[in-house]
C-alpha positions in Angstrom: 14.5 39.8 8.5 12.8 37.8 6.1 10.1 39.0 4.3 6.0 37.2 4.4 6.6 36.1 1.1 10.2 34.6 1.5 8.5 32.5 4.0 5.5 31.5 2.2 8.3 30.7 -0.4 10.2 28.4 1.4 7.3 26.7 3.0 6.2 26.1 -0.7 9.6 24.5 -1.8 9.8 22.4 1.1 6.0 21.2 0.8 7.1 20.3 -2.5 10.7 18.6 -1.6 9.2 16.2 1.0 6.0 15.2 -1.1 8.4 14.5 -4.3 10.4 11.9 -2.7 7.6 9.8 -2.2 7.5 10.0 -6.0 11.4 8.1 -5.8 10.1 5.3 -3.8 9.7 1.5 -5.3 6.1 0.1 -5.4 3.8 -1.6 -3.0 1.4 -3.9 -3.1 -1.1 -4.8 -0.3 -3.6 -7.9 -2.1 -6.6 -8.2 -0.2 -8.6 -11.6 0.1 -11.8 -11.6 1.5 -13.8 -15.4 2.1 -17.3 -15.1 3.4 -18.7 -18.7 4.7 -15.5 -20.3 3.7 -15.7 -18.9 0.3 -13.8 -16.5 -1.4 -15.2 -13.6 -2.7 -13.2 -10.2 -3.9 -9.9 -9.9 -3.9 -9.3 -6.2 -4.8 -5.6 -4.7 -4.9 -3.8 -1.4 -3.5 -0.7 -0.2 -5.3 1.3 2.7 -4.4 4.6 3.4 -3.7 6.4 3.4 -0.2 4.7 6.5 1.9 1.7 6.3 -0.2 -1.6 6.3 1.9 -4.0 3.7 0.4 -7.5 3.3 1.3 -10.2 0.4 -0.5 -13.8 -0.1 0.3 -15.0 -4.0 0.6 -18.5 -5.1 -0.8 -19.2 -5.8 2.9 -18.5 -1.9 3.4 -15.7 -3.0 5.3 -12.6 -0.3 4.5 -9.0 -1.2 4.6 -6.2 1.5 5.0 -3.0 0.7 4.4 0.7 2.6 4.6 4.0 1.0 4.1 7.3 3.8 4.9 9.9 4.5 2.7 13.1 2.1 4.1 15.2 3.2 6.8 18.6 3.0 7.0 18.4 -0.7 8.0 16.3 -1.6 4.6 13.2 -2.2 6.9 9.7 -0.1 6.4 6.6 0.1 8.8 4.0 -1.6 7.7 0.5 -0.5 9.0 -2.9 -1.7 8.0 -6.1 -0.9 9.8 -9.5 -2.3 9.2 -12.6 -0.2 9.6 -16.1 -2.1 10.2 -19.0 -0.8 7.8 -19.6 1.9 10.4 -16.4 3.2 10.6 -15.0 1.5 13.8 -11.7 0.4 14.7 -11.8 -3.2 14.2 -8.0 -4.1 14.1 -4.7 -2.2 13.8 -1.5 -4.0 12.5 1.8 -2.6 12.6 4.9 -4.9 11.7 8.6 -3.7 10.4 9.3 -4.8 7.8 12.6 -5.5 5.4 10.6 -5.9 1.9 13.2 -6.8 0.2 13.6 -10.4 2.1 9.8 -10.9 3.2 6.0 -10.6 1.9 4.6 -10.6 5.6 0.7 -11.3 5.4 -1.9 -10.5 8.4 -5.1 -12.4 8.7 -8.2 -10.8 10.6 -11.5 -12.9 11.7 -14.3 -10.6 11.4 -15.9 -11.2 14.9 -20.2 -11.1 15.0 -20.5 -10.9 11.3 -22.8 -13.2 9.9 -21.8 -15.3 7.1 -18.3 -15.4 9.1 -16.0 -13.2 6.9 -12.0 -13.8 6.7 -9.4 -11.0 5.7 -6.2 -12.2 4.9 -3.7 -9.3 3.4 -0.4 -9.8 1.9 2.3 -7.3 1.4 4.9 -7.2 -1.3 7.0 -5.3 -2.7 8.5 -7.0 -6.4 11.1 -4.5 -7.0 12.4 -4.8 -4.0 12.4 -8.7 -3.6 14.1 -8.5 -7.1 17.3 -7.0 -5.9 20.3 -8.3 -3.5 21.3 -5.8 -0.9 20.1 -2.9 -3.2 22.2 -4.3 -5.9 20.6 -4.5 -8.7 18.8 -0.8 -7.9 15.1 -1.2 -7.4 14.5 0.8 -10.2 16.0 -1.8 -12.7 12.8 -4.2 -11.6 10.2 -1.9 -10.9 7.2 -1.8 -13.5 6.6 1.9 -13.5 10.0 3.1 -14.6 10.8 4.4 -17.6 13.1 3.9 -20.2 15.5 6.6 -18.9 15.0 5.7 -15.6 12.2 8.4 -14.7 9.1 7.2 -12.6 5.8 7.1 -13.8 2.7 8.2 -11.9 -0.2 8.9 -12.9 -2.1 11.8 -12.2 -4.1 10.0 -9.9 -1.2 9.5 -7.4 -0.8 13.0 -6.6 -2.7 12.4 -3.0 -4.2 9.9 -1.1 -4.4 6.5 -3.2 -7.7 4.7 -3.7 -7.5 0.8 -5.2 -9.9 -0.1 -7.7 -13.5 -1.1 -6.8 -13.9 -4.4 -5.1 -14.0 -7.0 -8.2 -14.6 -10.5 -7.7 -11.2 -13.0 -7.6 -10.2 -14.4 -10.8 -11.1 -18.5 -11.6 -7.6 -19.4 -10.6 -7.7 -17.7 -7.0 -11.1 -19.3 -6.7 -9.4 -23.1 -7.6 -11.2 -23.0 -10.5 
């Protein structure tokens, strides 16, 4: 018979085990592109890693949450992306499977009965993973965050849910400047 604090124990170490491998997982990035009349106007970023929960908040006070799985045996993650009006509705949900490693799939979304007409177009990518041939080179070789000795960097931010940066207008070159 096990004792209470065996359990709690072992309910600690596994907590642990299954949020660390998230840790192992190659990066992620979902860029945003929001046009308002034809016009672009913010084009914020969320970067995580593969199982990472990412959330941004548009000037519009849209929200965007986005989740990409780690890959399955088949080298293909679920990509899901939802879309939140400024009151917190539902607008859209988008789920697509995904092999990252061939493919940058994008979703567009029409904001219906918002005046100036507003345009969401996100693209998902994944450059360590586009870098390598059927896992050969490793990931880790191209990913940005590794270390020297092949450790991954986080910071301490990336303990929970991930938040992109605040909305920031596009740079000259996205505008077609």
């Amino acid at each position: 018979m096990r004792s209470r604090a065996g359990v709690v124990v072992l309910a600690m170490c596994a907590g642990v085990s299954g949020g660390a491998r998230a840790y192992d997982q190659p990066e992620v990035k979902f860029s945003v592109k929001v046009a308002a009349a034809g016009e672009l106007v913010e084009c914020p970023m969320m970067v995580g890693s593969l199982g990472d929960s990412l959330e941004t908040s548009l000037s519009n006070r849209m929200r965007l949450t986005a989740n990409a799985t780690p890959l399955n045996e088949e080298g293909r993650s679920a990509v899901q992306l939802k879309i939140f009006s400024p009151s917190g509705k539902l607008l859209r949900r988008f789920d697509y499977a995904a092999k990252l490693a061939q493919q940058k799939p994008s979703f567009e979304y029409t904001v219906p009965e918002m005046t100036p007409k507003t345009k969401l177009v996100v693209l998902v990518e994944s450059p360590s993973l586009l870098a390598t041939t059927r896992n050969h080179p490793s990931w880790r070789e191209f990913d940005t965050r590794m270390k020297p000795n092949n450790t991954l960097e986080r910071t301490e931010a990336q303990g929970g849910p991930r938040f992109a940066a605040a909305p920031t207008p596009c740079p000259a070159a996205q505008l077609g400047r």
